[in-house]
N, C-alpha and C positions, 0 to 999 in steps of 0.2 A: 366123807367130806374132805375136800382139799386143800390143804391148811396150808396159808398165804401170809407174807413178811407183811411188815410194816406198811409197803409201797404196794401192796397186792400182787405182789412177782408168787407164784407158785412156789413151793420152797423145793420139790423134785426140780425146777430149771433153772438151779442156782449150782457155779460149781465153788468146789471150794480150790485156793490157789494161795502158794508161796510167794510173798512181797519178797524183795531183796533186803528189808528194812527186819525177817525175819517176821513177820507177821502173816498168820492164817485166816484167811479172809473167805466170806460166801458174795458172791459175785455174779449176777444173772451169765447164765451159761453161752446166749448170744453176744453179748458183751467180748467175754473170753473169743470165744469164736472168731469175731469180727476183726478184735486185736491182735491175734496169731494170726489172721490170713496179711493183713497190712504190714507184717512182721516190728509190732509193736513190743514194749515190755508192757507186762500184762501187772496191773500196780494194785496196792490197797489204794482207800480213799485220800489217808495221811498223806503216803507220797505225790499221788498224783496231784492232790490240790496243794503242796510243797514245791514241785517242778513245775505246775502251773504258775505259781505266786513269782518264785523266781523268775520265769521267762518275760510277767510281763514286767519286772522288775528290770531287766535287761533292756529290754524293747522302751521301755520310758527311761531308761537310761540315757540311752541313743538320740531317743527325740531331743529328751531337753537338754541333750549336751554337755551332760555332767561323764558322759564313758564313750570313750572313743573304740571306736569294732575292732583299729588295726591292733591296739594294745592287748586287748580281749583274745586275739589271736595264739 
């Protein structure tokens, strides 16, 4: 039998990868994949929804006028 993560990912099609935050992570291997072809950094979940939370933090920044782009520069 083939014994399946939480989310029903196969656990052979997961790779395991170095965060820069120093964390070892299991990561569906497509995922990886997709992200080195895009020439992506390839994140745990912390960072990525970390630099996600930031961007839109930036971007409603911008809208409501409280952070100007040129200064940001």
């Amino acid at each position: 039998m083939i014994s399946v993560t939480i989310d029903n990912i196969p656990k052979g099609s997961m790779s395991s990868i170095y965060c820069k935050c120093g964390s070892i992570v299991r990561i569906d291997r497509n995922s990886v994949k997709l992200k080195k072809a895009l020439h992506k950094d390839v994140e745990c979940p912390l960072c990525r929804n970390l630099r996600i939370s930031n961007e839109i933090e930036y971007i409603n920044g911008l809208f409501d006028g409280t952070l100007d782009e040129e200064t940001m520069a």
